[in-house]
TORLO-322912 format. One record per atom (N, C-alpha, C, CB): atom name; residue number from 1; residue in three letters; x, y, z. Coordinates in steps of 0.001 Angstrom, whole numbers, always signed. Atoms other than C-alpha are relative to their C-alpha. Glycine has a CB too. Layout:
BEGIN
 nuvex selum keti      xx      yy      zz
    CA   NUM  Ala       X       Y       Z
...
! end
This chain:
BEGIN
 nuvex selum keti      xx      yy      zz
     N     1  Unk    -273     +83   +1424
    CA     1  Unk  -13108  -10712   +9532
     C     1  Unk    -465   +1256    -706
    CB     1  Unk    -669   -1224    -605
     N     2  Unk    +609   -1474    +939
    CA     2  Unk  -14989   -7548   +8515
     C     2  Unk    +460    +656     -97
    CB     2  Unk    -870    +768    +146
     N     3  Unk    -733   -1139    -413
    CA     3  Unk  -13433   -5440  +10326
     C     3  Unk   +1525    +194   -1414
    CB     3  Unk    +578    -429   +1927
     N     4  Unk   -1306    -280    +762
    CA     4  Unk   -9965   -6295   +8635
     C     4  Unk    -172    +147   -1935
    CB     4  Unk   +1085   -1469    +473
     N     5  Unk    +195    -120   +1165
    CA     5  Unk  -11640   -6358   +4902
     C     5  Unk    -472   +1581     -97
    CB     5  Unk    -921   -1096    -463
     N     6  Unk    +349   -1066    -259
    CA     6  Unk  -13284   -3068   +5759
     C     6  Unk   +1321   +1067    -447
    CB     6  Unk    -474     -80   +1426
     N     7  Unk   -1101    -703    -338
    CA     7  Unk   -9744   -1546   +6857
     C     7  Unk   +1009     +22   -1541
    CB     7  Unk    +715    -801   +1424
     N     8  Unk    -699    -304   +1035
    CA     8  Unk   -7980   -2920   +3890
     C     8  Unk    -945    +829   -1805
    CB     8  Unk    +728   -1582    -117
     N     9  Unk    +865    -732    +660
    CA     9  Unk  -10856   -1516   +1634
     C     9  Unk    +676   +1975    +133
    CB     9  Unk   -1673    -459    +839
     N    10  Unk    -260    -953      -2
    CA    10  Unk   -9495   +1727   +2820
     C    10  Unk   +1447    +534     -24
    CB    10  Unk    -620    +246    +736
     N    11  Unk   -1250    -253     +95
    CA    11  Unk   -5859   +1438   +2711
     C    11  Unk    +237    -401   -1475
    CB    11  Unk    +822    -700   +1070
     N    12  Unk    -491    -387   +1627
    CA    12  Unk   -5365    +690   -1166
     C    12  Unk    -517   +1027    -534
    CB    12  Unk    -296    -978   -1045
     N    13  Unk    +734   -1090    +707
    CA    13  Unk   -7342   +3711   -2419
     C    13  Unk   +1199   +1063    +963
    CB    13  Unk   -2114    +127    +295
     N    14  Unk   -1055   -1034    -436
    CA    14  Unk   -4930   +6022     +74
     C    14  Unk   +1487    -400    -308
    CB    14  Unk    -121    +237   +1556
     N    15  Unk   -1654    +143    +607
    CA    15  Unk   -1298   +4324    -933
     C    15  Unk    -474    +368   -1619
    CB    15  Unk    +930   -2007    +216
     N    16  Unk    +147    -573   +1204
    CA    16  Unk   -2673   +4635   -4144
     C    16  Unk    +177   +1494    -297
    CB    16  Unk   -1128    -332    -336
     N    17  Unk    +518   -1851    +192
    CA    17  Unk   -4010   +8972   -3907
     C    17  Unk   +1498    +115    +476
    CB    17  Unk   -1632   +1012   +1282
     N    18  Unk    -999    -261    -696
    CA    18  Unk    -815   +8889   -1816
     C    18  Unk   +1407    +357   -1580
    CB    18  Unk    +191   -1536   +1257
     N    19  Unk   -1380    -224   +1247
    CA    19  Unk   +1541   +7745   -5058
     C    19  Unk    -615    +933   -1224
    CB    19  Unk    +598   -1810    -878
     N    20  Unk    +399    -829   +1323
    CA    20  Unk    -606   +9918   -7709
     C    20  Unk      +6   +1564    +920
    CB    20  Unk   -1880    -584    -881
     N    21  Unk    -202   -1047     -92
    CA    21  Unk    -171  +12695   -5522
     C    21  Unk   +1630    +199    +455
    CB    21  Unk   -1034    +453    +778
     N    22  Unk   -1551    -382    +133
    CA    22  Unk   +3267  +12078   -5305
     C    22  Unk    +828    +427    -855
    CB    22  Unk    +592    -723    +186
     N    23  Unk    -303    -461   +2217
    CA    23  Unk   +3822  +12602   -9275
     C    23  Unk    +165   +1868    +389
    CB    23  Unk   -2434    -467   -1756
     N    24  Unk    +546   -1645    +277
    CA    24  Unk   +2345  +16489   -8608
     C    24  Unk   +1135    +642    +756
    CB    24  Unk   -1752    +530    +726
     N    25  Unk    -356    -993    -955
    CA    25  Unk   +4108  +17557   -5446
     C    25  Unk   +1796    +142    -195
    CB    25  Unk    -576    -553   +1657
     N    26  Unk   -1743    -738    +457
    CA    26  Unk   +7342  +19443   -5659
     C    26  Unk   +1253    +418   +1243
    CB    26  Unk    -333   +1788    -818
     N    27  Unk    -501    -152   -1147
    CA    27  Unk   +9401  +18481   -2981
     C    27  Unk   +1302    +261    +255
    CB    27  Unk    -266    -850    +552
     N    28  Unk   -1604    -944    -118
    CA    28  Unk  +12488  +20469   -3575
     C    28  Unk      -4   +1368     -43
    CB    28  Unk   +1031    -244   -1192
     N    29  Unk    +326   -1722    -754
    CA    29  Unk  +11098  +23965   -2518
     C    29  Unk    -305    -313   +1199
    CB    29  Unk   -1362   +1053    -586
     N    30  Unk    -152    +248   -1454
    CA    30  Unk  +10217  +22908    +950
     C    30  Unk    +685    -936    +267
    CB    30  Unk   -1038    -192    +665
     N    31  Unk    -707   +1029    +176
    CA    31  Unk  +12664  +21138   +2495
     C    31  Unk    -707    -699   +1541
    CB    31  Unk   +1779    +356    -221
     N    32  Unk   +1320    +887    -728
    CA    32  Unk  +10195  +20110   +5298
     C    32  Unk   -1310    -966     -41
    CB    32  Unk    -473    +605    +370
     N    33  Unk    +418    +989    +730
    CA    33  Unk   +8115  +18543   +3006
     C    33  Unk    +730   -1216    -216
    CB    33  Unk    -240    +460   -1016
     N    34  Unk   -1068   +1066    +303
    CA    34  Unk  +10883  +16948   +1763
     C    34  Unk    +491    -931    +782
    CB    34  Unk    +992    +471    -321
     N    35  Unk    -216   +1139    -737
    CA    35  Unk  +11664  +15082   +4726
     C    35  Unk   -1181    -955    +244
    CB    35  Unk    +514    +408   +1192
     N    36  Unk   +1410   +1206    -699
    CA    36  Unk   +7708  +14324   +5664
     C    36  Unk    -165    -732   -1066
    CB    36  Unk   -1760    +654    +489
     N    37  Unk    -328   +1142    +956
    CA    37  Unk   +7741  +12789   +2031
     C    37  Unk    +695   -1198    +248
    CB    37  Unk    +642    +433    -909
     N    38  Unk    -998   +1111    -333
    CA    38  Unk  +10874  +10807   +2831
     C    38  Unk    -385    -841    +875
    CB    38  Unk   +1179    +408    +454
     N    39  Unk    +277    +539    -496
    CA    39  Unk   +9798   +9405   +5666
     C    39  Unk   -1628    -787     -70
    CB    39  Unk    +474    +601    +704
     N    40  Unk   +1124    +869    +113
    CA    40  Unk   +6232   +8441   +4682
     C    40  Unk     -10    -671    -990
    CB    40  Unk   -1091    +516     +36
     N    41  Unk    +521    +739    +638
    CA    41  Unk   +6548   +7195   +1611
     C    41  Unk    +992    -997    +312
    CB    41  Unk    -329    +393   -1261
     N    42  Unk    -698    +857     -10
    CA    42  Unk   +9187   +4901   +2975
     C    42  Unk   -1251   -1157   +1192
    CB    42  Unk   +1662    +631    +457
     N    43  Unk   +1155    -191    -276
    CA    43  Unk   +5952   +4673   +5340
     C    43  Unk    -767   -1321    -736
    CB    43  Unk    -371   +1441    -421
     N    44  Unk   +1119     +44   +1167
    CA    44  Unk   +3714   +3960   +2550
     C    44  Unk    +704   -1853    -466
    CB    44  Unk    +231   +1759   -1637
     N    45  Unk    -135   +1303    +484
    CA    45  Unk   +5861   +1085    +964
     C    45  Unk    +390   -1036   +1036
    CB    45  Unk    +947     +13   -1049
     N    46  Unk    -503   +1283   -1002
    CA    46  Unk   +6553    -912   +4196
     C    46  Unk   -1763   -1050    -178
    CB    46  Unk    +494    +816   +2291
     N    47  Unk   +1645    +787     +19
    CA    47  Unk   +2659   -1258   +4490
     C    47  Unk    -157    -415   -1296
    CB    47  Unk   -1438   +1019    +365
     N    48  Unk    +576    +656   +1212
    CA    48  Unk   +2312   -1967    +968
     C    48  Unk    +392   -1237    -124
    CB    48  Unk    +289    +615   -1187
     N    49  Unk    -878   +1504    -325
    CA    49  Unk   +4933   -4849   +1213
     C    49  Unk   -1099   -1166    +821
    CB    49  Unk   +1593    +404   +1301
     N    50  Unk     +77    +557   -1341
    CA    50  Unk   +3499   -5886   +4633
     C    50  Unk   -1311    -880    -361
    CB    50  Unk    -140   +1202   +1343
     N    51  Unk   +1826    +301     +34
    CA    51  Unk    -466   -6305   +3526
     C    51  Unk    +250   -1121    -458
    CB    51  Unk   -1230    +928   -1009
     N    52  Unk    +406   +1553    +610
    CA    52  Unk    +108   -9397   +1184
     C    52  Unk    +450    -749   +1039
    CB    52  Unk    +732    -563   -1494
     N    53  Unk    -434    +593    -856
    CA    53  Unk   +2159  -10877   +3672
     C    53  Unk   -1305    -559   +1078
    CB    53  Unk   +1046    +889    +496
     N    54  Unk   +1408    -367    -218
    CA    54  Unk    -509  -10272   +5935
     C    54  Unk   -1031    -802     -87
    CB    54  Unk    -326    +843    -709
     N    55  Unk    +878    +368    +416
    CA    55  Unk   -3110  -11606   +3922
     C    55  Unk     -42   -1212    -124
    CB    55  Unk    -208    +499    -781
     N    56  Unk    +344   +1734    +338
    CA    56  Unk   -1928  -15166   +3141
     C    56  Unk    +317    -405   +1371
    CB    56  Unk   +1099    -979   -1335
     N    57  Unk     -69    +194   -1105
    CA    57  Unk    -948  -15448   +6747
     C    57  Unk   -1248    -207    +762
    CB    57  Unk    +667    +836    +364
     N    58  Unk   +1434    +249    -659
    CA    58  Unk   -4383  -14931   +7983
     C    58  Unk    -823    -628    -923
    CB    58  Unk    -744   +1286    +468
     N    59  Unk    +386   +1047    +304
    CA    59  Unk   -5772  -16861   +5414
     C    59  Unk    +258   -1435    +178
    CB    59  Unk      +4    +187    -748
     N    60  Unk    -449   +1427    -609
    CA    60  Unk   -3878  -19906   +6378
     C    60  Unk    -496    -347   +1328
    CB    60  Unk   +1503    -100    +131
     N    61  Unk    +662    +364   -2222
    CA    61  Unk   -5080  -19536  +10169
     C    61  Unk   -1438    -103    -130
    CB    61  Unk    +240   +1762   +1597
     N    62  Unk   +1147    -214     +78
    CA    62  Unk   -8694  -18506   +9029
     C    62  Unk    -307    -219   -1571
    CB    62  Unk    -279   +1275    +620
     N    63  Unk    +612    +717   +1883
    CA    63  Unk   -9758  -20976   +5320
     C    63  Unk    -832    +178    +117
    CB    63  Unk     -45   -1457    -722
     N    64  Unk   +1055    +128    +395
    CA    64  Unk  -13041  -21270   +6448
     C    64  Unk    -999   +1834    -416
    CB    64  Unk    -512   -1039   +1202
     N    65  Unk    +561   -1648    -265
    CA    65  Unk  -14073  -17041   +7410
     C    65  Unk    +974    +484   -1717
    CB    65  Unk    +878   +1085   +2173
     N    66  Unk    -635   -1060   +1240
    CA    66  Unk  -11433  -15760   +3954
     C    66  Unk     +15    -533   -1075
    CB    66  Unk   +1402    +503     +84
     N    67  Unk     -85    +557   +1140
    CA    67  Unk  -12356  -17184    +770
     C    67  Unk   +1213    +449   -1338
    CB    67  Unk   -1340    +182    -341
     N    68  Unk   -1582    +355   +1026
    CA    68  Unk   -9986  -18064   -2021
     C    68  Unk    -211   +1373    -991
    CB    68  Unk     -12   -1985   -1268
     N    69  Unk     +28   -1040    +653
    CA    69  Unk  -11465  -15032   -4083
     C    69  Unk    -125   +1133    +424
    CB    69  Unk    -637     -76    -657
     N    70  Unk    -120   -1093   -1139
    CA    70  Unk  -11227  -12509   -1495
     C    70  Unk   +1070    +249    -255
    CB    70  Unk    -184    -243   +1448
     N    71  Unk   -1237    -127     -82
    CA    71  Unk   -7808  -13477    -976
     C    71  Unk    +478    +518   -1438
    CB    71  Unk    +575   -1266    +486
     N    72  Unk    -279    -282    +800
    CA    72  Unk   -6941  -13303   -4625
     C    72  Unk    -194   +1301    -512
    CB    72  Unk    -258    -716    -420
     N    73  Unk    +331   -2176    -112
    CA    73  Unk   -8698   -9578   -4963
     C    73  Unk   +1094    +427    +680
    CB    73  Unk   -1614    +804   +1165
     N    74  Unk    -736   -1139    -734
    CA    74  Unk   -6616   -7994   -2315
     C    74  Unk   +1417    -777    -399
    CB    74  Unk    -415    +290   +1907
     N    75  Unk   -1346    -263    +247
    CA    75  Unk   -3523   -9608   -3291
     C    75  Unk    +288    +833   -1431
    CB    75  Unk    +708   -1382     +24
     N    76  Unk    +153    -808   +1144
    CA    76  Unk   -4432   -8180   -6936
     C    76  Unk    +478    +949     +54
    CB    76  Unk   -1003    +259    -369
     N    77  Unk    -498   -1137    -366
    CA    77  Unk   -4764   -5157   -5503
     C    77  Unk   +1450    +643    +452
    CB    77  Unk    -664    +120    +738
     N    78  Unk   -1284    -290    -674
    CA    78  Unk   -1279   -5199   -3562
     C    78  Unk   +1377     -76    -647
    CB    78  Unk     +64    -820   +1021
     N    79  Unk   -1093    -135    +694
    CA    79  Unk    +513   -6432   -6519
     C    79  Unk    -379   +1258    -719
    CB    79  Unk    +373   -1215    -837
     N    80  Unk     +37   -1745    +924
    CA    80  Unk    -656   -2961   -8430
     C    80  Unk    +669    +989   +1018
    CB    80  Unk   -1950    +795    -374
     N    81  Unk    -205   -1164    -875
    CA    81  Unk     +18    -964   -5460
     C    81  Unk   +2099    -516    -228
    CB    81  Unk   -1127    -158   +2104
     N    82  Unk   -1304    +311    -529
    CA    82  Unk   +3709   -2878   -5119
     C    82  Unk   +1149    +453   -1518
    CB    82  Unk     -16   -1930    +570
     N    83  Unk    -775    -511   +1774
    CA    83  Unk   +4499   -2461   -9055
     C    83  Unk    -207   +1520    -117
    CB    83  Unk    -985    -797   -1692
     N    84  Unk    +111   -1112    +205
    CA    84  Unk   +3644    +990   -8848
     C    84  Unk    +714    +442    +810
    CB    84  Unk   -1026    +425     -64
     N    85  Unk    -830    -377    -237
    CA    85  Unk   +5722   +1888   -6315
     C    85  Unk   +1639    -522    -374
    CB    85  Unk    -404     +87    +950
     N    86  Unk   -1309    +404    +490
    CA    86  Unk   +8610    -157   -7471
     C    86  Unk    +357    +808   -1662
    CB    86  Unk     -72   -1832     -79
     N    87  Unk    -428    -136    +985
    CA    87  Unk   +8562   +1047  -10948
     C    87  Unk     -93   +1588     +29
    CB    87  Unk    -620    -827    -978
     N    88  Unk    -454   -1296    -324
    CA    88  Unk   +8557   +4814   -9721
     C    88  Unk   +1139    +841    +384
    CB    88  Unk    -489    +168    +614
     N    89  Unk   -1576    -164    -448
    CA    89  Unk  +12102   +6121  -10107
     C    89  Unk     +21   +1312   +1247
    CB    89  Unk   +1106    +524   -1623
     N    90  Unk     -65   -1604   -1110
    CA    90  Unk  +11225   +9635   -7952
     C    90  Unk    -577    -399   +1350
    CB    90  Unk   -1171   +1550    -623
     N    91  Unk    +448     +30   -1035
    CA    91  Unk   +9721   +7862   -5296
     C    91  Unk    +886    +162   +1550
    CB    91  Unk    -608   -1045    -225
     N    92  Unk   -1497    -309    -565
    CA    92  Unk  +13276   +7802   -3476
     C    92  Unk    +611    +993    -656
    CB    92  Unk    +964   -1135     -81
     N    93  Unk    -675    -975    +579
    CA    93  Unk  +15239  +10956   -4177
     C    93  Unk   +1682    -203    +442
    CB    93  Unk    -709   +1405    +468
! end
């Protein structure tokens, strides 16, 4: 159980830096960028999708180890991360 609270502790703070440094970068002068963009942030929003999923899944197998306000935090978190990439028109070019 740690382990995986640990892990997701460290994956919303990087999809996050990930989409605020996606605002800055200017990915129509390299066009090698431009693909490693393309392909990660398509990347980026599978896992963002994937985590809630995820989360109530292994809470249903494991009620007693993932409390109800655990769960509710990280889905918090996943709906900010999921509205932020959805409501980003440049995130797809």
């Amino acid at each position: 159980m740690g382990k995986i609270v640990r892990s997701l502790k460290f994956i919303y703070p990087v999809v996050f830096i990930y989409w605020l440094v996606s605002k800055f970068a200017n990915v129509e002068e390299n066009s090698f960028f431009s693909v490693f963009y393309e392909m990660s942030s398509l990347i980026v929003v599978l896992i963002t999708i994937a985590i809630p999923i995820f989360l109530i899944v292994y809470w249903f197998k494991n009620r007693n180890q993932f409390s109800v306000a655990a769960l509710l935090l990280h889905l918090l978190f996943s709906i900010i991360n999921i509205v932020l990439m959805i409501s980003d028109p440049y995130l797809f070019k």
